[in-house]
N, C-alpha and C positions, 0 to 999 in steps of 0.2 A: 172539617176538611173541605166540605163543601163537592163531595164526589157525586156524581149523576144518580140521583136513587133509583133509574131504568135498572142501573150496570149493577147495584145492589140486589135489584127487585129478582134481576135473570139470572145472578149467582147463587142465590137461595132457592127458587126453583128448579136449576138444574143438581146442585147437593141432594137437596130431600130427594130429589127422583131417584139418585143415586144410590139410597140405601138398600141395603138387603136386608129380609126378612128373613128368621128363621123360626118355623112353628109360631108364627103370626107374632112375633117381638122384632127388633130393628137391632141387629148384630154387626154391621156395618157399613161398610158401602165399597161400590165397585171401583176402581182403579179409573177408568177412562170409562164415559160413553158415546165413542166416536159414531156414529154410523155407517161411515164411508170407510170404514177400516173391520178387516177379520179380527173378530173378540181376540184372538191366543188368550193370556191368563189376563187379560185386562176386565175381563168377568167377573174376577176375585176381587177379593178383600184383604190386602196387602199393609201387613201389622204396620211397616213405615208409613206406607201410606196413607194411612188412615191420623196418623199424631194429628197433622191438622186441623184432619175434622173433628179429631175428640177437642181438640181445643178448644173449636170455635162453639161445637155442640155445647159443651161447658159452660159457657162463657153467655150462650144462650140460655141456660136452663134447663137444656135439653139433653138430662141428666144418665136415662136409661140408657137408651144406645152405648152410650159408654160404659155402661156399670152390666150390661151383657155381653158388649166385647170382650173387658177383662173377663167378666165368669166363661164363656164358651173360649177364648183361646188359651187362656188355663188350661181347662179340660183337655186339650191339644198337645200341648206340655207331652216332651217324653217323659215318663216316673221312671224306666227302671234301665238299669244297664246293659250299654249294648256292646258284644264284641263282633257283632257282624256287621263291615264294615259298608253295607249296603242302608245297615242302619243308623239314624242320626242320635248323636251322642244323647246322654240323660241331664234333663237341664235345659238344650231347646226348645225355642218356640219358632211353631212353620213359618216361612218366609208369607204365606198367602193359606188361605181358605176360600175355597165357595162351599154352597147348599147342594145338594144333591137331593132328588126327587125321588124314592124309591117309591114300589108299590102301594109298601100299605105306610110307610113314615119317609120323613125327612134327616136326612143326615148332613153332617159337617166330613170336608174330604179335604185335608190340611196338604200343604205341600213345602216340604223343606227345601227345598230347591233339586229334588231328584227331576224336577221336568222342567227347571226354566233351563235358559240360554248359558250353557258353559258349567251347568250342575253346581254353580255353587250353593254351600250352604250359608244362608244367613246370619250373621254374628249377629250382627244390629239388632236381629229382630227380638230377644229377648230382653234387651238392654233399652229398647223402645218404650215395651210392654212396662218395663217398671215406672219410667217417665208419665205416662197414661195412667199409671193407679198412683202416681203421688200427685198428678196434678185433679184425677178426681179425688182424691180425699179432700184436697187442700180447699176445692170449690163447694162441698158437699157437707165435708166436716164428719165425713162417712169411715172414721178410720177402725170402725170394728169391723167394718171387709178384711181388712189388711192381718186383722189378728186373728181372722177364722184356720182351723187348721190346713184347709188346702191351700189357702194362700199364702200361708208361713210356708207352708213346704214349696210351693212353687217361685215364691223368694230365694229359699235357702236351695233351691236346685242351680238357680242361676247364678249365685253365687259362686259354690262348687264348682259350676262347669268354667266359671272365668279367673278362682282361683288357685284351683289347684291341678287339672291338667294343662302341663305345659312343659316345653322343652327349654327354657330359656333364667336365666337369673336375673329380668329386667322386671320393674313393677308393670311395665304394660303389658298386654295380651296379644300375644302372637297368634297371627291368622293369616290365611290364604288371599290371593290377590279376587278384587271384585264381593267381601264379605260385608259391604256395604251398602249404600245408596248408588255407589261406583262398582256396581254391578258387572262389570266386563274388567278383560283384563286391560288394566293402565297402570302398570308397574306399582301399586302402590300395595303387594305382600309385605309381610313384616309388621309393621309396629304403624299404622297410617290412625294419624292425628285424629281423624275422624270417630275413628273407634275408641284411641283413650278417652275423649274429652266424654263419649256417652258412657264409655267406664266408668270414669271419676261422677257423672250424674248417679250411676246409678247405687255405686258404693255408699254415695251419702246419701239417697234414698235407704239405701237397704237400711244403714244406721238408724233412720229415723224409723220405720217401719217392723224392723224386726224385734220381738218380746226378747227379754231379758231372761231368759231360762235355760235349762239344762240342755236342750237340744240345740239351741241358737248358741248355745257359751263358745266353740269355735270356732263358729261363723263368726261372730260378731269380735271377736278378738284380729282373725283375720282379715276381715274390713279394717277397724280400728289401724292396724297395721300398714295396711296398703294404701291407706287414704292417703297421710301422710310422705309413702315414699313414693306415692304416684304423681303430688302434688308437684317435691322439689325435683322429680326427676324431670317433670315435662316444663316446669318452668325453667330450668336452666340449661337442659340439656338443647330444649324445642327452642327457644327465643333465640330469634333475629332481627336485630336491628343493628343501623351502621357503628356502635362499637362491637359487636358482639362479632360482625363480621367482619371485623378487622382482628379482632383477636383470633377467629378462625386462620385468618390469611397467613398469622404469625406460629401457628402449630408446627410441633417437630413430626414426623411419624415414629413408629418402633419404638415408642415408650413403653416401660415395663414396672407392673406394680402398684400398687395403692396410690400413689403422692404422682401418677402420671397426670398431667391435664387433659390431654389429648387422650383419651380413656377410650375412644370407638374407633382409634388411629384413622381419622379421614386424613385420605392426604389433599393437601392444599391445591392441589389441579382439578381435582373433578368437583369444586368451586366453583360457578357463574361469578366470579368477583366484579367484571366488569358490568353486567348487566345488572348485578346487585347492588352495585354501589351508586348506580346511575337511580336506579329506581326507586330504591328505600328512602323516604324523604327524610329530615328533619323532625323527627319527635314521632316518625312511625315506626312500627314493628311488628311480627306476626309471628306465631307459631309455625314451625317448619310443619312440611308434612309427613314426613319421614324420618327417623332414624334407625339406624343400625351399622355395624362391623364395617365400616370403608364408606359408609353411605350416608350422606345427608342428603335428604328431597329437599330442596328450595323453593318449591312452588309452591304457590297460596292458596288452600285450600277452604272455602268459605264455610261450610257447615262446620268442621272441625272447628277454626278458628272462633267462631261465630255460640256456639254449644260449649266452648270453654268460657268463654263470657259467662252466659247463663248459669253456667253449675258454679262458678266461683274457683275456677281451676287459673284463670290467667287471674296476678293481682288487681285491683284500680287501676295502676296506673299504667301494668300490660293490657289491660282492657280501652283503657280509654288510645293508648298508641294503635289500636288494631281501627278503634275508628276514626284516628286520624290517619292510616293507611288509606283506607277505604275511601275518606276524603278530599285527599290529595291525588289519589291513583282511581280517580272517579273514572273515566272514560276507560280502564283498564277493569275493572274491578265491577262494576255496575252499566257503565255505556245507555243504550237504549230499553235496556230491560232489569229488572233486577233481578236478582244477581249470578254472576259467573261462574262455576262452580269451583274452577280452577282456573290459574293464573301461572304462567303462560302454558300454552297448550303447545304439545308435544308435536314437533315436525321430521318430516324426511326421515334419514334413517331411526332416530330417536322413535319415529312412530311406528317405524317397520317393526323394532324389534319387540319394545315394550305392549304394543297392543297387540302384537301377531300379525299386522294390518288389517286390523278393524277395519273394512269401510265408513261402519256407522259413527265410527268413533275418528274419524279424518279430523283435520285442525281445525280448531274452532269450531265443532260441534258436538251434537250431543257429551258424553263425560268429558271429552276435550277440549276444553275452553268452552261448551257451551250456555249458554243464561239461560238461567231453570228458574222461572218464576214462584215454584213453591218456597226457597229459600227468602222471600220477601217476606213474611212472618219472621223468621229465626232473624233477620235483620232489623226489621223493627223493634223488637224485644229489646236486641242489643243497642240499641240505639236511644230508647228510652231509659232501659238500665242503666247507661251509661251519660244520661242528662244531655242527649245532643240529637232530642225530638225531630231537629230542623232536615237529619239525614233519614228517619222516615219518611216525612211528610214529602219531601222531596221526589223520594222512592215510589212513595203510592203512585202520585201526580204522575208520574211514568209510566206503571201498570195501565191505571185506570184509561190511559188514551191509547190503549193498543188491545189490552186482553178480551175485552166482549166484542171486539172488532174482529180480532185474528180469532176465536171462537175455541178462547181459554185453550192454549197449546199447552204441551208437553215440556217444548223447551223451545231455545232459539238459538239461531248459529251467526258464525260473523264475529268479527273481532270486536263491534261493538255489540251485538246482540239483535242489529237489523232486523235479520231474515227467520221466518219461521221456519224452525228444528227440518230437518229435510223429508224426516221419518218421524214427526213430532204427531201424536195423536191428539186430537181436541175435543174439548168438554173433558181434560180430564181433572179428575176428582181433585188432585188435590193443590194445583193449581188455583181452583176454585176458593176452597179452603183456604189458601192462604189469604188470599186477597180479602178475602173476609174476615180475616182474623185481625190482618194488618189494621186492618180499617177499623174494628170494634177496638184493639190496644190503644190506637189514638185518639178513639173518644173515650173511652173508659180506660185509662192507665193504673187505675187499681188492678184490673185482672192481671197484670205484669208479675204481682206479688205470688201469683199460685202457679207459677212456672219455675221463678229463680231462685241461687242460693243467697 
């Protein structure tokens, strides 16, 4: 690729610094290490945000770190059932950890989200966690971890928790607004792409990983089950491109019954038709972000779209229209940074109501249209998966002449992704990570193989 090995040399150094130790082993690493900015929980060790560096650790050798993560945030894991509703259900994994220093030992102090911003709790994060032990088995070859009894149990808890409490008769998993990466409220409760697509990773994970026996026989049934109607539910329900949405445009509402088409009665005005049919090019398409009862999201949401690549949730040839989206709706979709986490971002009253009026979250920034450089990894992946190397390499070239300059930010704002994040912290971790990782998949595109389905 030919990138500056200064901007390699200071991205490795500032990672390793990043790790945490606990009881003298490497269990993760911190969030951000700004200096010019108060820690809040950017001190921890935030399950999302760590994927990348288990990745890139991986990818190095640098096997432990990862193979103490999973054993200590296991351990974290709630085992038993909660009806106090103070308590986080059985089946989660914290949103974040740090170390804590007592007098005479060291302890782990796990946070499900009772103390971030808006209390939510993380869906994502246990759905992560399984992502991180299939992709170290697959680099390690280490899959008697996976078959030890805590780790069947702490599979078959997450399992349980995504499928069978639930209020709804949809194969996705229904969750609260902000149980994501998209952390704040920006309307996307319900059913956000985001989360199916690490669902369906992690269902075929569980398949591959979970024994054959009497304890796993309705688990794995259940999987089996759901893989399948998870599969055809988000490929036909979720896809949009310009027939798809033309066929929308033609829906009747107040259908009734099995043989309706119009099965989630959207009616045909709360539709972007024009702005949709202006923008969806020619041989592109993309997973919606949303679906439910009167509601289709339209916006483009990149990790969703991007993590159904990877697991084998969109087909070939829905895979390869996502990156000819991407391609065609470059200065939309990627601009000066890679990549934008959403597409188009929410204005005026649209942003009054859905965000509550976030400030942080104003147009084009931060979760609202803003370019989050960690998602340059999960872009490259799909990019290479999908045999069109040329929209990496492109992508790095990008990172690479801004990120050690601007001093690895958080995010960036602006319609094309100009300006650094307003409230964007630097040096943070995984940031770092990604660009590292982007960079090792396009020298080494073997590693490509112990990520995807």
């Amino acid at each position: 690729m030919g990138t500056d090995s200064t901007i390699l040399d200071e991205a490795w150094q500032v990672l390793e610094k990043s790790i945490i130790y606990y009881n003298g082993h490497p269990v993760g690493t911190v969030a951000a290490s700004d200096p010019s900015a108060e820690a809040l929980n950017y001190d921890q060790c935030f399950i999302r945000d760590f994927v990348s560096c288990a990745l890139v650790f991986l990818m190095k050798g640098k096997t432990e770190i990862v193979r103490n993560f999973l054993v200590q945030t296991l351990k974290l894991q709630i085992k038993e059932r909660q009806l106090d509703f103070l308590e986080a259900g059985r089946g989660l994994m914290p949103a974040s950890f740090k170390v804590v220093h007592g007098k005479h030992e060291e302890y782990l102090l796990a946070d499900f989200g009772n103390h971030a911003i808006g209390r939510v709790t993380p869906v994502d994060s246990c759905l992560w966690w399984i992502f991180v032990l299939r992709n170290y088995i697959n680099t390690t070859g280490e899959l008697s971890i996976a078959h030890q009894p805590d780790f069947q149990k702490g599979i078959r808890l997450i399992m349980e928790l995504c499928l069978v409490a639930r209020f709804d008769m949809y194969p996705t998993i229904l969750v609260p607004d902000g149980a994501c990466m998209i952390d704040r409220r920006m309307g996307i409760d319900g059913h956000p792409l985001e989360i199916q697509s690490l669902f369906y990773y992690a269902l075929r994970s569980a398949k591959e990983l979970l024994l054959e026996n009497v304890e796993n026989s309705y688990i794995n049934q259940a999987v089996e089950k759901r893989l399948q109607s998870l599969k055809i539910h988000l490929r036909q329900h979720y896809w949009l491109d310009l027939d798809r949405v033309n066929a929308i445009y033609r829906y009747k509402g107040e259908e009734y019954g099995e043989t309706a088409l119009n099965q989630f009665n959207i009616y045909s005005d709360s539709i972007p038709y024009d702005r949709l049919s202006r923008w969806l090019p020619e041989g592109g398409g993309y997973l919606a972000g949303n679906l439910g009862p009167s509601q289709l999201d339209c916006r483009f949401f990149a990790l969703g779209n991007l993590m159904a690549i990877l697991s084998g949730l969109t087909t070939p040839e829905q895979s390869l229209e996502v990156m000819t989206l991407i391609e065609k709706r470059w200065e939309n979709l990627v601009g000066q940074m890679p990549m934008k986490i959403c597409f188009p971002a929410l204005e005026g009253r649209d942003w009054e109501m859905m965000t509550g009026c976030d400030p942080k979250n104003r147009a084009w920034s931060y979760h609202n249209g803003g370019n989050w450089p960690v998602l340059l990894w999960m872009l490259t992946a799909a990019a290479l998966h999908t045999g069109k190397p040329e929209i990496a390499r492109k992508a790095i070239q990008i990172a690479a002449k801004r990120l050690q300059k601007d001093e690895w930010p958080e995010y960036y704002d602006g319609t094309t992704g100009r300006l650094i994040g307003k409230e964007a912290r630097k040096y943070q971790t995984w940031t770092i990570a990604a660009f590292l990782l982007a960079q090792e998949m396009i020298e080494h595109p073997e590693h490509l193989s112990m990520m995807v389905f």
